[in-house]
CHARMM-style PDB file with segment names, atoms N, HN, CA, C and O in Angstrom:
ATOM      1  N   UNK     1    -139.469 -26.657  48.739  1.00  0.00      PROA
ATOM      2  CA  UNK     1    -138.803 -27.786  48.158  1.00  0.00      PROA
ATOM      3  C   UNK     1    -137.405 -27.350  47.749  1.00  0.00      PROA
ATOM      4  O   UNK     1    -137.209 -26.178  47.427  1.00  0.00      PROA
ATOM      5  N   UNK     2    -136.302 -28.365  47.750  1.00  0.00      PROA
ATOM      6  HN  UNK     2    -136.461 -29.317  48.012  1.00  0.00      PROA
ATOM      7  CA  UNK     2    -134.174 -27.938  47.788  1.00  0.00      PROA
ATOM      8  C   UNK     2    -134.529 -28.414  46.298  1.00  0.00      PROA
ATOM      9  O   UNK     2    -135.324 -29.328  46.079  1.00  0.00      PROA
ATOM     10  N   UNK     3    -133.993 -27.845  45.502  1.00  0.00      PROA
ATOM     11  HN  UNK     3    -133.347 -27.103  45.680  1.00  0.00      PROA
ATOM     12  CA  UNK     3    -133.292 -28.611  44.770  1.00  0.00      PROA
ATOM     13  C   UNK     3    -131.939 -28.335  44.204  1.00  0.00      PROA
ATOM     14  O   UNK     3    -131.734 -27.832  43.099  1.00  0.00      PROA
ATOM     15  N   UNK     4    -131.044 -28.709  45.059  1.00  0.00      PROA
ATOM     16  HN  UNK     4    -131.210 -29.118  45.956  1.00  0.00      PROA
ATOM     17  CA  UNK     4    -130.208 -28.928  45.066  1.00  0.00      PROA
ATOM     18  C   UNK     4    -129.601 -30.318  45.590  1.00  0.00      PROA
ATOM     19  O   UNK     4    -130.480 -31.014  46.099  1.00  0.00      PROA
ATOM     20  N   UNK     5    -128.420 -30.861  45.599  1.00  0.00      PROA
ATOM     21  HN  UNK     5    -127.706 -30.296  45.186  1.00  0.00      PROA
ATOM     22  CA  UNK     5    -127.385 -32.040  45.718  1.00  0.00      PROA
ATOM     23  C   UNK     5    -127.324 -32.083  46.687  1.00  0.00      PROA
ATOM     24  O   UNK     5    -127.299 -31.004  47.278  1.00  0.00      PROA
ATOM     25  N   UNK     6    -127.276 -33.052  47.298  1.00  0.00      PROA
ATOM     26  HN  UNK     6    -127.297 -33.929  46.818  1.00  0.00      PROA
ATOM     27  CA  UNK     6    -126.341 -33.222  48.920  1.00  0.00      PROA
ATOM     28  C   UNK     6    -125.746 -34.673  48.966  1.00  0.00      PROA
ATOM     29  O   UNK     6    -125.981 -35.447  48.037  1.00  0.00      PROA
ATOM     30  N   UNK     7    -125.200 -34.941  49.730  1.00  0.00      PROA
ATOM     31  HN  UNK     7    -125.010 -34.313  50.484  1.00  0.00      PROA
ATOM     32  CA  UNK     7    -124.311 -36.052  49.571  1.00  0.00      PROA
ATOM     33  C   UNK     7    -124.923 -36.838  50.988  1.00  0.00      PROA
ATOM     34  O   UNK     7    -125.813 -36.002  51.140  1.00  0.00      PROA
ATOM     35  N   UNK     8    -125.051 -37.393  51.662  1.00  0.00      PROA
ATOM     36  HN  UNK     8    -124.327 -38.072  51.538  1.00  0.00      PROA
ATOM     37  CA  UNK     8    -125.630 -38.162  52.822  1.00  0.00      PROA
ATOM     38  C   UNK     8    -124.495 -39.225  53.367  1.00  0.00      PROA
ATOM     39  O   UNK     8    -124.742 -40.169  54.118  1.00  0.00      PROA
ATOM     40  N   UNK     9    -123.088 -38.853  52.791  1.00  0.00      PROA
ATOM     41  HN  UNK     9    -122.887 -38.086  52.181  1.00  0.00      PROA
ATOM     42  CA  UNK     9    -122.112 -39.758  53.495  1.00  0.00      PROA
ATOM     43  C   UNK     9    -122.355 -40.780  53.553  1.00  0.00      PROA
ATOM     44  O   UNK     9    -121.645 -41.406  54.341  1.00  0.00      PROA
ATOM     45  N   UNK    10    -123.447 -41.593  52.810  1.00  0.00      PROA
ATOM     46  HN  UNK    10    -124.024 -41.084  52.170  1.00  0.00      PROA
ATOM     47  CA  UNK    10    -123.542 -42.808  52.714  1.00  0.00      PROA
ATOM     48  C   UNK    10    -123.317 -43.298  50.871  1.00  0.00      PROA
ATOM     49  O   UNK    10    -123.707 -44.384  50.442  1.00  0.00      PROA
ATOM     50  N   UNK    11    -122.798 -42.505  50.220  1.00  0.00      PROA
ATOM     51  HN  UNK    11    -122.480 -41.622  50.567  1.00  0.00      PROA
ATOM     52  CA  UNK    11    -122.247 -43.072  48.848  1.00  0.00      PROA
ATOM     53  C   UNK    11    -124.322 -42.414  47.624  1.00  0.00      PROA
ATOM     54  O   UNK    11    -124.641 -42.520  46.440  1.00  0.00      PROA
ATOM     55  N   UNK    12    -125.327 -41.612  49.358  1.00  0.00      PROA
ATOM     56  HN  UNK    12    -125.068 -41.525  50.320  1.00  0.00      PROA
ATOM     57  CA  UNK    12    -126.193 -41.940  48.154  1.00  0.00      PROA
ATOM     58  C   UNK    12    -126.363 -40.155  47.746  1.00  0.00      PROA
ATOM     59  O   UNK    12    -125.827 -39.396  48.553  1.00  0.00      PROA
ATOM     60  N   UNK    13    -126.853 -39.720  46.925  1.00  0.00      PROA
ATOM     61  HN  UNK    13    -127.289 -40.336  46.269  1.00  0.00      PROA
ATOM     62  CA  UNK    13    -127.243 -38.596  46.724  1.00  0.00      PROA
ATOM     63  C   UNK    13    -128.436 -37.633  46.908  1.00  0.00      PROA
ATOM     64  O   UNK    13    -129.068 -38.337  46.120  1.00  0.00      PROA
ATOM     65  N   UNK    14    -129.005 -37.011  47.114  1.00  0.00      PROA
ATOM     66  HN  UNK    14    -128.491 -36.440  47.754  1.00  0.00      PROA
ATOM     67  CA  UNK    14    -130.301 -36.386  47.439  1.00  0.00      PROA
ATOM     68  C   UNK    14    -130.296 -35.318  46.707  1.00  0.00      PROA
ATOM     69  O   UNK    14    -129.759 -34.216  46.815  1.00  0.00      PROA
ATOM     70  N   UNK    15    -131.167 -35.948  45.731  1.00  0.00      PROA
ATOM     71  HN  UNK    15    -131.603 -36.844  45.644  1.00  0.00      PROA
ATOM     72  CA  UNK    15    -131.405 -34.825  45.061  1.00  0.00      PROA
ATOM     73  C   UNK    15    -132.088 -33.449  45.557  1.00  0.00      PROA
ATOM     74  O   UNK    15    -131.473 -32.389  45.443  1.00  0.00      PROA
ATOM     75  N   UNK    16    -133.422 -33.510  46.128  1.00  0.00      PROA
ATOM     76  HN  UNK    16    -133.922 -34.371  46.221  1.00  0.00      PROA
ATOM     77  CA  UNK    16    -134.594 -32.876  46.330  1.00  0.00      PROA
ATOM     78  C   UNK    16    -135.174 -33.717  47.474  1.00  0.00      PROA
ATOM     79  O   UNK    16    -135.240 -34.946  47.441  1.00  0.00      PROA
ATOM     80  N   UNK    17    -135.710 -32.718  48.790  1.00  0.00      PROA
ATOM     81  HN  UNK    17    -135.657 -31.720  48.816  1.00  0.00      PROA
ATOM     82  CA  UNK    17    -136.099 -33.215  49.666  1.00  0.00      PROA
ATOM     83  C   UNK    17    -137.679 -32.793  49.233  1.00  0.00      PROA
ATOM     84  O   UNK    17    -137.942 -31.761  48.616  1.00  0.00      PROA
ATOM     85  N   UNK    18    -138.707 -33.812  49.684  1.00  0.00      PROA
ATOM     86  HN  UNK    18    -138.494 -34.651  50.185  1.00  0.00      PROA
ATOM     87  CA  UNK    18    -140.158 -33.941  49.602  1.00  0.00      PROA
ATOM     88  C   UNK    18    -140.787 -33.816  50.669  1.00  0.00      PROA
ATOM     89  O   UNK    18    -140.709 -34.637  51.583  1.00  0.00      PROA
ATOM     90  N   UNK    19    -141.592 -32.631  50.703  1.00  0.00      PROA
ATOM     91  HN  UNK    19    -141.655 -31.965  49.960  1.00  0.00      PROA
ATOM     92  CA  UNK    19    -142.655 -32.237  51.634  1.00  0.00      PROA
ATOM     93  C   UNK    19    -144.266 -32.695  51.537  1.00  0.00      PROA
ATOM     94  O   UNK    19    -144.990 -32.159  50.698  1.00  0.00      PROA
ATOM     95  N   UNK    20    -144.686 -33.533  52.281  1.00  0.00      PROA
ATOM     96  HN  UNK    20    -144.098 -33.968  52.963  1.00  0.00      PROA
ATOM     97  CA  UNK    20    -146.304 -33.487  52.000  1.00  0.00      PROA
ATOM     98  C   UNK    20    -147.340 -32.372  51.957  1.00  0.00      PROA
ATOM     99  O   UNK    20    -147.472 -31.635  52.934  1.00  0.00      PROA
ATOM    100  N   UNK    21    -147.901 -32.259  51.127  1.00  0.00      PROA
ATOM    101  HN  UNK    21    -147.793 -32.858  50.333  1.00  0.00      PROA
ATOM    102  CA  UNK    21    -148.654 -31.395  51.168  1.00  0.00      PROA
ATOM    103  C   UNK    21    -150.053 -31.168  52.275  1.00  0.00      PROA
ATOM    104  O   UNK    21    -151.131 -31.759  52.328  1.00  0.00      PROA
ATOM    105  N   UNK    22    -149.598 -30.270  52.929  1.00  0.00      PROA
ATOM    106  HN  UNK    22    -148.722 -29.789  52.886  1.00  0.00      PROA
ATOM    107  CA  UNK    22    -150.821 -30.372  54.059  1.00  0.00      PROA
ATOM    108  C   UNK    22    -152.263 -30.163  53.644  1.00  0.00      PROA
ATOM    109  O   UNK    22    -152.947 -29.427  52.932  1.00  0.00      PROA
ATOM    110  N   UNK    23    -152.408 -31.624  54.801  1.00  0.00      PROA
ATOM    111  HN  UNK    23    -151.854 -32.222  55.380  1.00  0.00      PROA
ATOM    112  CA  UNK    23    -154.570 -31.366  54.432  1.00  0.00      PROA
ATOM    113  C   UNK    23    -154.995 -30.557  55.350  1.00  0.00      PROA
ATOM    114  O   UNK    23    -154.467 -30.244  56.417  1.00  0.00      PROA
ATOM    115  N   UNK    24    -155.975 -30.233  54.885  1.00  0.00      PROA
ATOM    116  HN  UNK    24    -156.404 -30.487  54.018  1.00  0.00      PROA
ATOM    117  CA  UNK    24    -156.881 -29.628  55.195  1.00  0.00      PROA
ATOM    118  C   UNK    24    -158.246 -30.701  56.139  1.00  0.00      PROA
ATOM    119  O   UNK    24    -159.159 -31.268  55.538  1.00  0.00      PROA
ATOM    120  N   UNK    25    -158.095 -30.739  57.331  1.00  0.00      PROA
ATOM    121  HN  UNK    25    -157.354 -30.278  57.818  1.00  0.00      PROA
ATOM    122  CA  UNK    25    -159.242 -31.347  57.776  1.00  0.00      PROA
ATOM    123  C   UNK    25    -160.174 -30.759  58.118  1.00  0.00      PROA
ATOM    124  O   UNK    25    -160.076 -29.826  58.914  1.00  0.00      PROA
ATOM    125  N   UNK    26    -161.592 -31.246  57.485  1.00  0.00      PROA
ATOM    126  HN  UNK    26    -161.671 -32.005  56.838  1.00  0.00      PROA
ATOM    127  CA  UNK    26    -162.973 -29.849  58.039  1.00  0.00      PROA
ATOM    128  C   UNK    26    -163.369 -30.896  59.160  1.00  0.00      PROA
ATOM    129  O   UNK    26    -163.230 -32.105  58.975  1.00  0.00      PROA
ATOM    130  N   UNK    27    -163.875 -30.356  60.341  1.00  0.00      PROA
ATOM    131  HN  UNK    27    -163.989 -29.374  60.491  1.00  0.00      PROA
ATOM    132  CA  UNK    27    -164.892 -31.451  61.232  1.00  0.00      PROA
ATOM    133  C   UNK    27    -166.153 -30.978  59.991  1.00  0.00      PROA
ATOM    134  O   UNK    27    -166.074 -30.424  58.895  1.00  0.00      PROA
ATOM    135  N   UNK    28    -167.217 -31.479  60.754  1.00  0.00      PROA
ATOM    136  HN  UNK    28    -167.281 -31.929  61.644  1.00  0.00      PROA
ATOM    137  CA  UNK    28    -168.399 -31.084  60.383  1.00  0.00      PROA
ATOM    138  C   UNK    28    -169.353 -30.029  60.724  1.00  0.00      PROA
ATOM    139  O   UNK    28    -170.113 -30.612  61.497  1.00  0.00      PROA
ATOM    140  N   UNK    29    -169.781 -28.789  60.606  1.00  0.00      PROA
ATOM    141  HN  UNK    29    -169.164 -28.316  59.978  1.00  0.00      PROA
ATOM    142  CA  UNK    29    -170.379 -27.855  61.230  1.00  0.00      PROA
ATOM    143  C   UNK    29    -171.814 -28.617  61.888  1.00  0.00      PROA
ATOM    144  O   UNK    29    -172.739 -29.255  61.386  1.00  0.00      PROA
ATOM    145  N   UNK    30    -171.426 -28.142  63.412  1.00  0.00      PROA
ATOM    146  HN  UNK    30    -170.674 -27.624  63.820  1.00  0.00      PROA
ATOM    147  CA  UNK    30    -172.673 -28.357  64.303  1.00  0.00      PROA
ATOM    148  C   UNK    30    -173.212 -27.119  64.488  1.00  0.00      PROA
ATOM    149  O   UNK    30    -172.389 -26.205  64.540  1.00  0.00      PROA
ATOM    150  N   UNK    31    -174.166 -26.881  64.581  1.00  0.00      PROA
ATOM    151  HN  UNK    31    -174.834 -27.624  64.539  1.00  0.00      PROA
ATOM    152  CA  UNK    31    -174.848 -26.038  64.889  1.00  0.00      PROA
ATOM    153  C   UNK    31    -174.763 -25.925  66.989  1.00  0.00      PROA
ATOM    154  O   UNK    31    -175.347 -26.828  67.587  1.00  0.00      PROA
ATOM    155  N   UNK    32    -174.111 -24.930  67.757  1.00  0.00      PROA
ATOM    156  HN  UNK    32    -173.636 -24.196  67.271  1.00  0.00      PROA
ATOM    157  CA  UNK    32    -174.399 -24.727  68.921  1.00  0.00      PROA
ATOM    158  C   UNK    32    -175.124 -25.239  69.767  1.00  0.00      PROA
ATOM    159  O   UNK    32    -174.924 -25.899  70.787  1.00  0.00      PROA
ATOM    160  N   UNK    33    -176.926 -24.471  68.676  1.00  0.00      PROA
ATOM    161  HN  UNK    33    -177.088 -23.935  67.848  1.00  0.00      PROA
ATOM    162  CA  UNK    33    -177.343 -25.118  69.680  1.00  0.00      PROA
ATOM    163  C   UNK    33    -178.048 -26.424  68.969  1.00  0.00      PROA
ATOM    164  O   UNK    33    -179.203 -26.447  69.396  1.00  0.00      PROA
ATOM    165  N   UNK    34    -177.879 -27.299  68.246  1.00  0.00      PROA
ATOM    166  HN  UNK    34    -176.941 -27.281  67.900  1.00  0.00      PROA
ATOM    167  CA  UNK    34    -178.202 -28.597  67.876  1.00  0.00      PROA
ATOM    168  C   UNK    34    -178.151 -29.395  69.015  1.00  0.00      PROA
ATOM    169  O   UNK    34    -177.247 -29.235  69.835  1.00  0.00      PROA
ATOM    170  N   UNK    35    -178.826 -30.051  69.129  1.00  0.00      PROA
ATOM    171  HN  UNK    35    -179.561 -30.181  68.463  1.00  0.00      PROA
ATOM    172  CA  UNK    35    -179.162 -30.924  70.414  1.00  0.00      PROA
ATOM    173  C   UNK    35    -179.367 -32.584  69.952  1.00  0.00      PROA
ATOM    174  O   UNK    35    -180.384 -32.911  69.340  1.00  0.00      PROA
ATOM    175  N   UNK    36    -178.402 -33.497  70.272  1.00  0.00      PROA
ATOM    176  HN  UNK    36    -177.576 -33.231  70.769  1.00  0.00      PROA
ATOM    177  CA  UNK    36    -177.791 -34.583  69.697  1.00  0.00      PROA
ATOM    178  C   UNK    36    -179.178 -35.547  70.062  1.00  0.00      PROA
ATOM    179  O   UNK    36    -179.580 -35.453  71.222  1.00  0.00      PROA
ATOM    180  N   UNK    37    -179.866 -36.389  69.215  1.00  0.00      PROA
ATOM    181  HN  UNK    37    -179.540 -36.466  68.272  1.00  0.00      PROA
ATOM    182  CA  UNK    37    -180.834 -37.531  70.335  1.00  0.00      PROA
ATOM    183  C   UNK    37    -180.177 -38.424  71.170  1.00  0.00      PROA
ATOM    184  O   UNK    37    -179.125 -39.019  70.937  1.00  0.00      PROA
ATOM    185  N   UNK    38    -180.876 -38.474  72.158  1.00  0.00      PROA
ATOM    186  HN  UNK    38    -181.731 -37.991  72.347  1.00  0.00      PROA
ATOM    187  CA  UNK    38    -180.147 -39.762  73.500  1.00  0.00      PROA
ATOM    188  C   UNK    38    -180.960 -40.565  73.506  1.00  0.00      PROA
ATOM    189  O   UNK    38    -182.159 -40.521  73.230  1.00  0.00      PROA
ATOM    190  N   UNK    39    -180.226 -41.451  73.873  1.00  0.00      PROA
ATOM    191  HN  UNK    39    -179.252 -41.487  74.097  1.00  0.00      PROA
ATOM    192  CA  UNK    39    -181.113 -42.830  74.218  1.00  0.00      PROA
ATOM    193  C   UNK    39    -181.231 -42.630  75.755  1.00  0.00      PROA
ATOM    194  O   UNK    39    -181.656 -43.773  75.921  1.00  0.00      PROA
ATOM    195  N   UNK    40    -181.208 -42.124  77.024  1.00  0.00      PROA
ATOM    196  HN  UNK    40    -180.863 -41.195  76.889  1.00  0.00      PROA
ATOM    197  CA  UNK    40    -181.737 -42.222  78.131  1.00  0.00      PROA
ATOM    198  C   UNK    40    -181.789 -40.548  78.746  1.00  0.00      PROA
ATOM    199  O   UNK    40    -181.068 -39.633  78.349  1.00  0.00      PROA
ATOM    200  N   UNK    41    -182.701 -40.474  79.664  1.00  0.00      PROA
ATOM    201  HN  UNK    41    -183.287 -41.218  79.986  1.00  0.00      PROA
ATOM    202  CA  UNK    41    -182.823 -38.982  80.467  1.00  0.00      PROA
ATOM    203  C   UNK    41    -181.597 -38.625  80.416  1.00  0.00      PROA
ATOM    204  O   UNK    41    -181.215 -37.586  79.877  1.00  0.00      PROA
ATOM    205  N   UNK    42    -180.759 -39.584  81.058  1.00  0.00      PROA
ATOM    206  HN  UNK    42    -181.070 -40.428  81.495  1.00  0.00      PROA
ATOM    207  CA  UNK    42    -179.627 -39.323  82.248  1.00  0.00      PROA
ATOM    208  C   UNK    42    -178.610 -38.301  80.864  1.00  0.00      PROA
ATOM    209  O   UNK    42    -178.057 -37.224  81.087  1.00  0.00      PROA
ATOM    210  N   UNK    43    -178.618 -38.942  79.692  1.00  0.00      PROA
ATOM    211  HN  UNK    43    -179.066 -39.817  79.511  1.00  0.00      PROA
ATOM    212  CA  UNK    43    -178.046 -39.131  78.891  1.00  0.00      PROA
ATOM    213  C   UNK    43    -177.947 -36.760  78.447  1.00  0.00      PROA
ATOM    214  O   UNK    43    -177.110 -35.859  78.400  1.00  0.00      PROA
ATOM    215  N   UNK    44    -179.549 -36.993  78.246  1.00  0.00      PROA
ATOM    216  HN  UNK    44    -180.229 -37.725  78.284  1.00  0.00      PROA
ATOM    217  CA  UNK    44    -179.727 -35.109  78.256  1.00  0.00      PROA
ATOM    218  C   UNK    44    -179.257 -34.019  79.500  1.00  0.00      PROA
ATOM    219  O   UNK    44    -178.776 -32.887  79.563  1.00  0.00      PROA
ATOM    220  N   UNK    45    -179.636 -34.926  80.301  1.00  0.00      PROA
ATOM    221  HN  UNK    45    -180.026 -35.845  80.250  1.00  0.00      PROA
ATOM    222  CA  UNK    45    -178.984 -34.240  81.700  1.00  0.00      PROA
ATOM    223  C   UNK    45    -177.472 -34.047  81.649  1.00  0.00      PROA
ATOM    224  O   UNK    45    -176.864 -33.294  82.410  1.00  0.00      PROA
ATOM    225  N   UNK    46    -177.141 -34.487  81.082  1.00  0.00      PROA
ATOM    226  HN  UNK    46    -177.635 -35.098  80.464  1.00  0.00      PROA
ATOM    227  CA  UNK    46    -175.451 -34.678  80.941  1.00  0.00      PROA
ATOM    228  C   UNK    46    -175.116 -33.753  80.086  1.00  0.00      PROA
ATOM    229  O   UNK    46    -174.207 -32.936  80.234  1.00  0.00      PROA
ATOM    230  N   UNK    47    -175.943 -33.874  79.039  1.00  0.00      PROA
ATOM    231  HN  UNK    47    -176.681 -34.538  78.919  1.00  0.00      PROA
ATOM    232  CA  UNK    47    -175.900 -32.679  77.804  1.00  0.00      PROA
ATOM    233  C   UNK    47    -175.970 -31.404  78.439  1.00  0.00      PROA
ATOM    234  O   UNK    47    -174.971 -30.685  78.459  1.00  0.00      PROA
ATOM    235  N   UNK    48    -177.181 -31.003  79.027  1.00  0.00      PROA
ATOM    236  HN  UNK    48    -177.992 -31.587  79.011  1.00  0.00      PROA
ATOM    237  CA  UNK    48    -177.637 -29.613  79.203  1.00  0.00      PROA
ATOM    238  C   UNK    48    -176.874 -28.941  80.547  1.00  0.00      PROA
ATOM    239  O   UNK    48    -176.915 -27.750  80.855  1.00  0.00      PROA
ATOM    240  N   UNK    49    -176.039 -30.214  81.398  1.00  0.00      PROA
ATOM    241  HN  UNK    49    -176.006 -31.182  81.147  1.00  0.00      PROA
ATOM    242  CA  UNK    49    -174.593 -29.304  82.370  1.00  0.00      PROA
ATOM    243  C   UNK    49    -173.789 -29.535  81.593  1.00  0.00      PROA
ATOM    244  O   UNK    49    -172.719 -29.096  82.015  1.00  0.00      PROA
ATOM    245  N   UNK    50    -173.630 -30.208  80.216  1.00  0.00      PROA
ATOM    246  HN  UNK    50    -174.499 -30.565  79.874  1.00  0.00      PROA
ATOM    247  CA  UNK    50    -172.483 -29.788  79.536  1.00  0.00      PROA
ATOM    248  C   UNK    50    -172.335 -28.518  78.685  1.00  0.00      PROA
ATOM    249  O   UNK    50    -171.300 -27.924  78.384  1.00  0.00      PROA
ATOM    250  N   UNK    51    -173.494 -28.263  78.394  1.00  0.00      PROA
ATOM    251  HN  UNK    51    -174.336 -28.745  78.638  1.00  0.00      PROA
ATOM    252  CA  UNK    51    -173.602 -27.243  77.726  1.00  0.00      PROA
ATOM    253  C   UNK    51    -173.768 -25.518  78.591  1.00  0.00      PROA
ATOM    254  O   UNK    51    -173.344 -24.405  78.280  1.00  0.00      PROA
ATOM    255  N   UNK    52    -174.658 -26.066  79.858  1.00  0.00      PROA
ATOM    256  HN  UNK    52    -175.003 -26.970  80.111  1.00  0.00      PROA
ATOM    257  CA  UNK    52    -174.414 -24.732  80.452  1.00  0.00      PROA
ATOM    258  C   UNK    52    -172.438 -24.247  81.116  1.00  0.00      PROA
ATOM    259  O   UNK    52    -171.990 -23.143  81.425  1.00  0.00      PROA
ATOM    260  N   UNK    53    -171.698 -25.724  81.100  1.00  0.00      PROA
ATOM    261  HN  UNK    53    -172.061 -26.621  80.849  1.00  0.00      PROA
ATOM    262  CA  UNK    53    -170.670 -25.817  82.003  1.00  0.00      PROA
ATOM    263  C   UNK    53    -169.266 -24.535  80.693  1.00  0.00      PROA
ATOM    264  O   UNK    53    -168.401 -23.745  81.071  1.00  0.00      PROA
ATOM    265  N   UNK    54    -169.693 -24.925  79.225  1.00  0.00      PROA
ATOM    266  HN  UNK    54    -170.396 -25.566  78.918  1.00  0.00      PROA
ATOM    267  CA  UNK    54    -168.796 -24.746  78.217  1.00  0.00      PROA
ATOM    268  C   UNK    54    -169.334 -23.022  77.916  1.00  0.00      PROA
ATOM    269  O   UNK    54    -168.662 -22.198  77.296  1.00  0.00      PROA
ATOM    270  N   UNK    55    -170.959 -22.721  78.649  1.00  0.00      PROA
ATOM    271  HN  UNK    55    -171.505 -23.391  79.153  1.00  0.00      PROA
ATOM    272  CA  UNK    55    -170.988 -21.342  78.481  1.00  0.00      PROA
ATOM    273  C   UNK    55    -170.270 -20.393  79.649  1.00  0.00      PROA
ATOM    274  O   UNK    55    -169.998 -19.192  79.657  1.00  0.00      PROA
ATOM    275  N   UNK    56    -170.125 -21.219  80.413  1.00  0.00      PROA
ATOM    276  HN  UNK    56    -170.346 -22.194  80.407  1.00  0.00      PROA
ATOM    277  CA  UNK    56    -169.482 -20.382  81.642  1.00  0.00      PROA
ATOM    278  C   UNK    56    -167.936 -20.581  81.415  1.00  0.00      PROA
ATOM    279  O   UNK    56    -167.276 -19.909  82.208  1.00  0.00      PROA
ATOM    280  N   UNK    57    -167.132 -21.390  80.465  1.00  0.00      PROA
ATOM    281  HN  UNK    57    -167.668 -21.935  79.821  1.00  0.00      PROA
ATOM    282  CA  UNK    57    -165.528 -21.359  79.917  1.00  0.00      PROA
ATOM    283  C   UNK    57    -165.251 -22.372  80.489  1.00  0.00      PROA
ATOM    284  O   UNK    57    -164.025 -22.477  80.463  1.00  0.00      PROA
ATOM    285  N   UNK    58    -165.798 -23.378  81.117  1.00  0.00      PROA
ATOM    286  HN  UNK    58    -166.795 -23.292  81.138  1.00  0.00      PROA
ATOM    287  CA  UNK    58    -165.378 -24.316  81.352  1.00  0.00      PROA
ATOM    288  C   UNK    58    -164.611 -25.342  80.299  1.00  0.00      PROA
ATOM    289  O   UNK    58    -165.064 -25.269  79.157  1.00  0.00      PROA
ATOM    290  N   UNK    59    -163.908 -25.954  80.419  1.00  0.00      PROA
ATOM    291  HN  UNK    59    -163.539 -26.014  81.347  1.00  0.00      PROA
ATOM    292  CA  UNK    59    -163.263 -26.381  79.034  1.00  0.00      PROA
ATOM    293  C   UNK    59    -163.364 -28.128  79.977  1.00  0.00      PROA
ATOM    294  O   UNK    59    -162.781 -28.376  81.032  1.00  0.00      PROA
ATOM    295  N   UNK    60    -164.410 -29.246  79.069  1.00  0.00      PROA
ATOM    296  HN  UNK    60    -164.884 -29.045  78.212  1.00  0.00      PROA
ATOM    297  CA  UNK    60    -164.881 -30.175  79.431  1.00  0.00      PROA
ATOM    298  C   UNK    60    -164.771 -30.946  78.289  1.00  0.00      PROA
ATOM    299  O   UNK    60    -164.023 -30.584  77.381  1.00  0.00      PROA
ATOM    300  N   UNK    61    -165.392 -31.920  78.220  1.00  0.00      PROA
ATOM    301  HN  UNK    61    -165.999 -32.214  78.958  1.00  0.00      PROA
ATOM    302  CA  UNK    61    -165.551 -33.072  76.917  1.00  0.00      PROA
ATOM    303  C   UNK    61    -166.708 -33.535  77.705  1.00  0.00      PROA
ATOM    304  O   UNK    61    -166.771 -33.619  78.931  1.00  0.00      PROA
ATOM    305  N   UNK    62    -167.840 -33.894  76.621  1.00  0.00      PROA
ATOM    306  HN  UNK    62    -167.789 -33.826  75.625  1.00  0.00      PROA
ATOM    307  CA  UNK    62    -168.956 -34.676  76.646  1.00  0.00      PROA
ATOM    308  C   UNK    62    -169.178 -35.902  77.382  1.00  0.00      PROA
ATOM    309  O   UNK    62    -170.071 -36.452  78.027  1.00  0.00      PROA
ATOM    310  N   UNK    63    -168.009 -36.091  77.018  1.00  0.00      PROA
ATOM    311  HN  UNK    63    -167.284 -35.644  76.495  1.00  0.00      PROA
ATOM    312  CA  UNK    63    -168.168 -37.680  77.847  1.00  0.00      PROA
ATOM    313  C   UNK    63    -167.458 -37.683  79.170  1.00  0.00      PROA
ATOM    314  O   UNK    63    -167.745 -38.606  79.932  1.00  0.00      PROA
ATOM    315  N   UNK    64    -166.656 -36.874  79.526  1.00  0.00      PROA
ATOM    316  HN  UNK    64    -166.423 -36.124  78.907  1.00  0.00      PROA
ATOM    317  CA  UNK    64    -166.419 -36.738  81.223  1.00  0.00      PROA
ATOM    318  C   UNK    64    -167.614 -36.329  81.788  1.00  0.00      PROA
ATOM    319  O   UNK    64    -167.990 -37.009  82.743  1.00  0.00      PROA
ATOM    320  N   UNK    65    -168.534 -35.103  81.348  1.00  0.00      PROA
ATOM    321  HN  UNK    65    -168.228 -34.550  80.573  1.00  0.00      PROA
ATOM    322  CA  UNK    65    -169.536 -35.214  82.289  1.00  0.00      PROA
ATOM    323  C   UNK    65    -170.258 -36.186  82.049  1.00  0.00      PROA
ATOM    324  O   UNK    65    -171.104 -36.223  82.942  1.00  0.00      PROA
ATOM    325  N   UNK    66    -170.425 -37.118  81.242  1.00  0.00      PROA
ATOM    326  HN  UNK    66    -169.737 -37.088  80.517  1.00  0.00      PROA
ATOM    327  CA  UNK    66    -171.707 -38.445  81.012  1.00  0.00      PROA
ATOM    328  C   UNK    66    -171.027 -39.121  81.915  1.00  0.00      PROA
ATOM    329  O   UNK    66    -171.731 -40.061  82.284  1.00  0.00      PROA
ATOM    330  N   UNK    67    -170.111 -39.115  82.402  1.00  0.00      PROA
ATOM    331  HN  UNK    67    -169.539 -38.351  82.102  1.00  0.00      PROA
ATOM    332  CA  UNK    67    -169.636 -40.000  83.253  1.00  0.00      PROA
ATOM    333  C   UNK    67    -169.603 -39.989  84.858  1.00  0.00      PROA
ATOM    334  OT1 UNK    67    -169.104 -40.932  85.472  1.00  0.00      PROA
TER     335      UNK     67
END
């Protein structure tokens, strides 16, 4: 945080410039291997090549392979 003066060439003054204070966002801890309930087969099948696809470094999202 300035605190010091500045002038802004517009007649106004600035005192002190204001920074937000950064949050902190937690997700929620999942457990690895937690296994989400589905509502259809197709739905686990999707899960379990998503999950073997992210052990081999594949870098995917859940819902591209459900798709």
């Amino acid at each position: 945080m300035c605190s010091f003066s500045v002038s802004s060439g517009l007649g106004v003054m600035v005192a002190r410039i204001l920074r937000p204070e950064p949050k902190v966002i937690t997700d929620p801890v999942v457990s690895q291997d937690a296994e989400p309930e589905f509502q259809s087969p197709k739905e686990r099948e999707c899960w379990q090549l998503y999950r073997r696809m992210l052990e081999k470094g594949v870098s995917v999202s859940y819902d591209t392979v459900l798709r």
